[in-house]
C-alpha positions as CSV (number, residue, x, y, z in Angstrom):
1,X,-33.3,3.5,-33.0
2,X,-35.4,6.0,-34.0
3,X,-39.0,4.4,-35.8
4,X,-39.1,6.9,-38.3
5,X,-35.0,5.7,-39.6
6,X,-34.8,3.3,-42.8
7,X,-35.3,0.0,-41.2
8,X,-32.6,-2.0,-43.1
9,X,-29.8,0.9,-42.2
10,X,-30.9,0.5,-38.7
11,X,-30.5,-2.9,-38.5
12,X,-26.8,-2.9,-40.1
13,X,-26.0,0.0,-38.2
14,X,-27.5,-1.9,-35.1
15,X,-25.0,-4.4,-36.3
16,X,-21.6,-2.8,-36.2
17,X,-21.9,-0.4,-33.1
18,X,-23.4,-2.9,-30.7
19,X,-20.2,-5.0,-31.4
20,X,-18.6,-4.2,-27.8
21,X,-15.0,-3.6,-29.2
22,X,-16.8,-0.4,-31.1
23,X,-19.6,0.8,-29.2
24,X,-17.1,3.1,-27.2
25,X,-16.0,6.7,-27.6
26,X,-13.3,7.2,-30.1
27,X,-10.7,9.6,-29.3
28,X,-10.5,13.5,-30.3
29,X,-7.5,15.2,-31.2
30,X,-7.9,17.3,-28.4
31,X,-7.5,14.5,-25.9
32,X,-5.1,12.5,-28.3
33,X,-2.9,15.6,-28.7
34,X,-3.4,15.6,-24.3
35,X,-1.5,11.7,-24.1
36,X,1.0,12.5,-26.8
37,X,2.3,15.5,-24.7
38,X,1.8,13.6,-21.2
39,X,4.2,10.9,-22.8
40,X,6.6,13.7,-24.4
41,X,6.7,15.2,-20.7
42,X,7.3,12.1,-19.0
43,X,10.2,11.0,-21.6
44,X,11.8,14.2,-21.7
45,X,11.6,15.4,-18.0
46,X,10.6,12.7,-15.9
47,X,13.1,9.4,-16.9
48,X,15.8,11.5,-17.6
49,X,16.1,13.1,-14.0
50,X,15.9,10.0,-12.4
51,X,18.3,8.4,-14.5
52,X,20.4,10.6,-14.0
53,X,19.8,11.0,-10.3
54,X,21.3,7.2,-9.9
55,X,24.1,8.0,-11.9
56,X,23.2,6.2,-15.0
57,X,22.9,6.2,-19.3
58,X,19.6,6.5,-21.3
59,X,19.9,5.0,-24.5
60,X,16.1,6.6,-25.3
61,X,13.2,7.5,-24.4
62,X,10.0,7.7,-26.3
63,X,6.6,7.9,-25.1
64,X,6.5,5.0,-22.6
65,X,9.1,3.0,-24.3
66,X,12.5,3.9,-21.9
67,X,15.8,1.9,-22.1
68,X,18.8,2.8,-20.0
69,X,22.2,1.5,-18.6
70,X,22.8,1.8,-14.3
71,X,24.5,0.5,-11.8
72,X,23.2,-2.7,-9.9
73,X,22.0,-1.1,-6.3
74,X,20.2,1.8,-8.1
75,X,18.1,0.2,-11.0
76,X,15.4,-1.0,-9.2
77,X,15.2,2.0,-7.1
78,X,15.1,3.7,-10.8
79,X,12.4,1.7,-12.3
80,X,10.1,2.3,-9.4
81,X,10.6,6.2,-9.1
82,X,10.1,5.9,-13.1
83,X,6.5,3.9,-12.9
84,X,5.6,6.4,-9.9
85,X,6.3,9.0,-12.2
86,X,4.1,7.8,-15.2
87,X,1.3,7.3,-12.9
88,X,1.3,10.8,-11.2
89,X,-1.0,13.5,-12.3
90,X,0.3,16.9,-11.8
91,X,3.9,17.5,-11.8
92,X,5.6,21.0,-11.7
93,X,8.5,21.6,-14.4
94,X,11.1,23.9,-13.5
95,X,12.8,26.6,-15.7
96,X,15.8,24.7,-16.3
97,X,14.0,21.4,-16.9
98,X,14.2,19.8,-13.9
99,X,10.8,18.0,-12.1
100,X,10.0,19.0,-8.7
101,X,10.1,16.5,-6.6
102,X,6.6,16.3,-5.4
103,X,3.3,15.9,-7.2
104,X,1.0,18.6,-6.9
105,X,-1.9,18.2,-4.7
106,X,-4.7,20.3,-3.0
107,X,-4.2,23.8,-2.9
108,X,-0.7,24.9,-5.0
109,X,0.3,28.4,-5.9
110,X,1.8,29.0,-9.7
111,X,5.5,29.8,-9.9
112,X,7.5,29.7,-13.8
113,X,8.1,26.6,-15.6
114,X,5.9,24.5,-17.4
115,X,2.8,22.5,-15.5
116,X,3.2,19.1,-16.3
117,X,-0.5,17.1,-16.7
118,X,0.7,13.3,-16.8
119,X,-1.4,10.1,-17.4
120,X,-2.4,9.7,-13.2
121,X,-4.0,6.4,-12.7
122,X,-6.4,4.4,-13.6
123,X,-7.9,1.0,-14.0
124,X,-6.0,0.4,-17.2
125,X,-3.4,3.1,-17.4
126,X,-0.4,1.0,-15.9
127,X,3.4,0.6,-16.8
128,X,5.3,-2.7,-16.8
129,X,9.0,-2.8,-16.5
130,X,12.4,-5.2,-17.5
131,X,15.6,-5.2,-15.4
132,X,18.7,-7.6,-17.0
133,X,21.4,-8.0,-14.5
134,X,24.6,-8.8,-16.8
135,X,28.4,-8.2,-16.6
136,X,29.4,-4.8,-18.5
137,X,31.2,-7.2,-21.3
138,X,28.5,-8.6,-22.4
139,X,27.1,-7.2,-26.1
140,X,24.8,-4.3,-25.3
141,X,22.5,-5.1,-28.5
142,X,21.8,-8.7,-27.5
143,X,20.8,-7.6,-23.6
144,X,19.0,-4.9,-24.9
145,X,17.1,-7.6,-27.2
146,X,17.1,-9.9,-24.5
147,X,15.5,-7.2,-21.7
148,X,12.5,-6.9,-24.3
149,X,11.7,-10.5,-24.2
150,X,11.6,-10.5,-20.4
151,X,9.5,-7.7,-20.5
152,X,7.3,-9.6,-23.4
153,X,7.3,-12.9,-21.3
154,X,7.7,-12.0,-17.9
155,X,6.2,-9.2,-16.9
156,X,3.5,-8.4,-19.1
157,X,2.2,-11.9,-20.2
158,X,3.2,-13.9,-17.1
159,X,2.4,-11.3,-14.9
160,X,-0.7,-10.0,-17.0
161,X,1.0,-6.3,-17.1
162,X,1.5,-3.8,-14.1
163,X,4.9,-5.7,-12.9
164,X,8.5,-5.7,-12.8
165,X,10.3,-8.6,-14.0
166,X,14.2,-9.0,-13.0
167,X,16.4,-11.7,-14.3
168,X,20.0,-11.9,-13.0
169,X,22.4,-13.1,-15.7
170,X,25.6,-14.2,-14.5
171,X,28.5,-14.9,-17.0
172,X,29.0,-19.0,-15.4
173,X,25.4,-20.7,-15.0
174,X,22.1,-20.1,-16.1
175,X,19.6,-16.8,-15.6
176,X,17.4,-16.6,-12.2
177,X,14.4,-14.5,-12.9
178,X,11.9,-12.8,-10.1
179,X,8.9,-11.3,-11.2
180,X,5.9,-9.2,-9.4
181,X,3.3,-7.2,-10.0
182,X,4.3,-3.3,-8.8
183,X,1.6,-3.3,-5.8
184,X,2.0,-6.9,-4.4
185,X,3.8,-6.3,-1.9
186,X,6.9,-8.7,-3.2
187,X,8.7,-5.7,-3.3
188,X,9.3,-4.6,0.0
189,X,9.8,-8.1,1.1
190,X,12.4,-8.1,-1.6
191,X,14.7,-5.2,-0.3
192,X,13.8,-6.2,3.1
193,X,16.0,-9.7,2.5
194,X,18.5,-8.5,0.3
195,X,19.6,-5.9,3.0
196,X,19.0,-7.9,5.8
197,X,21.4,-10.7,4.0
198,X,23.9,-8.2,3.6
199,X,23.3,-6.6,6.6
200,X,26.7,-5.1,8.4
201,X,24.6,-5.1,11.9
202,X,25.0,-8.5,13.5
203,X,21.4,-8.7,15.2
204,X,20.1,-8.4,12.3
205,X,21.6,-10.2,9.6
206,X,20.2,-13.3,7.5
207,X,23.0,-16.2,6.7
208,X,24.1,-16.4,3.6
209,X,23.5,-20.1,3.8
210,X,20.0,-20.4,4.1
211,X,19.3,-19.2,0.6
212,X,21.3,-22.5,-0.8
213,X,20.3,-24.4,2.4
214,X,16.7,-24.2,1.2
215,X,17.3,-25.0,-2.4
216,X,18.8,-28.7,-0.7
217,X,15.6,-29.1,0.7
218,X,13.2,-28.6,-2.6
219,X,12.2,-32.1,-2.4
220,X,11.1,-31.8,1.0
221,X,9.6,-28.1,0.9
222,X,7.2,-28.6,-2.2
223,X,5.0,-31.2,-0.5
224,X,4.8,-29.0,2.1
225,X,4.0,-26.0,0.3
226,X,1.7,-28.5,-1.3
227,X,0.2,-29.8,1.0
228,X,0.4,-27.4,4.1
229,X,1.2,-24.1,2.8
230,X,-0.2,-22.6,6.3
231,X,3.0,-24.2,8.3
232,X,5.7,-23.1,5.6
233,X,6.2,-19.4,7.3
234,X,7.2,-21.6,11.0
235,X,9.3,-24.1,8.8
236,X,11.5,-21.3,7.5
237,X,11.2,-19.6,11.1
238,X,12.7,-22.5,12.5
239,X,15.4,-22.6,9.4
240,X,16.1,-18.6,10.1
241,X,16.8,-19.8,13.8
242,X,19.6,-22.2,12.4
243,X,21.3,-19.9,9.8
244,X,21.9,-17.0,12.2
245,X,25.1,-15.1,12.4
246,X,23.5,-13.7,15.7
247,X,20.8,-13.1,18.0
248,X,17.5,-11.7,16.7
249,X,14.1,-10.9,18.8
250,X,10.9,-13.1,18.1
251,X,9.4,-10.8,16.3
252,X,12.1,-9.9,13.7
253,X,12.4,-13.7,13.4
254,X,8.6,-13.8,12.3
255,X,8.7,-10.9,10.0
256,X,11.5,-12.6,8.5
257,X,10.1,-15.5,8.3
258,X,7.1,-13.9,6.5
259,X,9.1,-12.3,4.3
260,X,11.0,-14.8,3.0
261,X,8.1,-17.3,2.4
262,X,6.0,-15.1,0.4
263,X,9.2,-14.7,-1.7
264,X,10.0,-18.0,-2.6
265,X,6.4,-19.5,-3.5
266,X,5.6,-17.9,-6.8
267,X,2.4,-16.9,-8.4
268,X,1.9,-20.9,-9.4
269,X,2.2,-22.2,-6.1
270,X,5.8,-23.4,-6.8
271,X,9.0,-22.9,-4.4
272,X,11.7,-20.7,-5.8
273,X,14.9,-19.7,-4.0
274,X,15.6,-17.4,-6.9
275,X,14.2,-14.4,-5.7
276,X,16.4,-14.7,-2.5
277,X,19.7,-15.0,-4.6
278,X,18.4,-12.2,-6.5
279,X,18.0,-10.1,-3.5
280,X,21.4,-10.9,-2.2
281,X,23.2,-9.7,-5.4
282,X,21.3,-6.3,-5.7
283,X,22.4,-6.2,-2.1
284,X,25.9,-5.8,-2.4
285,X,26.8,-9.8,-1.6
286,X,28.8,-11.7,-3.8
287,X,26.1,-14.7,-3.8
């Protein structure tokens, strides 16, 4: 902006740099070089150890791009110690390649391996994620092309990135999908249900039932989800009262009650009993 600088360059130059998308600091090879080996790191040390850590098969892994074959009860459990991994900062690498299982914080003396400096987080540094649900007959190249379109659809431009999306594809009927962002919350609520469903302590087990029970009553639940979203947790309360294989206290009836409600009204405003069935399978019932 300087007076003394040719008037016409400065006004083209004023041009192309105060365009927003290029008025930013461009990248040096130094801190390129950085991400390319934080990626390499994470590939190479951190996916594999968990996969194999829930007894499962990595077909690759490549910078942030990971696809692998497990076993139903650990792949969620997988996927969530994976995006905790990509978004920790410091992680010690033993001499046989193995991660150690804490990230490094505070004060930390040096021991041999190789110090790991990962991406961390950050406002945009996130990692979305795709979980299929399918019988082992099915063709691995169409689920593995069908994963990448939930990931496509579901999590990153439904959920706007930073989610898990699940779809549960059984071999009779159609797919039932559940999809969250990584820090809602959903996810906790999520285990919470499928375990309670399949729970093998009678005080505090969900029917079965009630997932199908309130799918029946879709034409009576919307309106009040509608209308009256504030009395939908007491609704299902009172429907939790109904479907019980046993006693339960107040309280657990409430936190249930809770739970299940914020499951089954998606992001739209819309009741879905999906997520329930969802949580049931994962949980070991044949749902």
């Amino acid at each position: 902006k300087s007076s003394s600088f040719d008037a016409g360059h400065r006004e083209k130059w004023s041009k192309v740099f105060g365009k927003p998308e290029l008025n930013r600091r461009m990248l040096s090879p130094a801190v390129h070089a950085a991400v390319s080996e934080s990626l390499g790191d994470f590939a190479l040390y951190g996916v594999k150890s968990i996969i194999d850590k829930y007894d499962g098969s990595l077909i690759y892994a490549g910078g942030d791009d990971v696809c692998a074959v497990l076993p139903v009860s650990g792949a969620l459990k997988a996927a969530r110690e994976i995006k905790d991994y990509y978004n920790t900062v410091f992680k010690m690498i033993d001499e046989k390649g193995k991660p150690a299982s804490g990230e490094i914080e505070g004060k930390w003396k040096p021991g041999k391996g190789k110090l790991s400096v990962n991406l961390g987080k950050g406002e945009k540094i996130s990692i979305s994620g795709a979980v299929l649900i399918c019988h082992h007959k099915e063709a691995l190249s169409e689920m593995i092309e069908r994963t990448h379109r939930l990931l496509d659809e579901r999590a990153k431009k439904k959920c706007e990135r930073n989610a898990l999306a699940v779809e549960l594809k059984k071999r009779s009927g159609g797919s039932r999908y559940f999809t969250a962002k990584w820090d809602s919350g959903l996810w906790s609520d999520f285990a919470n249900i499928g375990n309670s469903i399949n729970s093998g302590a009678l005080d505090g087990r969900l029917s079965r039932s009630l997932v199908y029970r309130l799918e029946e009553m879709r034409t009576g639940i919307e309106p009040l989800i509608k209308e009256h979203l504030e009395h939908y947790s007491r609704f299902i309360e009172k429907q939790i009262i109904r479907s019980l294989v046993s006693g339960m206290d107040d309280k657990k009836k409430e936190e249930m009650a809770g739970q299940v409600a914020r499951l089954t009204v998606d992001s739209d405003g819309r009741f879905s009993h999906e997520p329930l069935v969802i949580a049931a399978f994962i949980g070991g019932g044949n749902i």
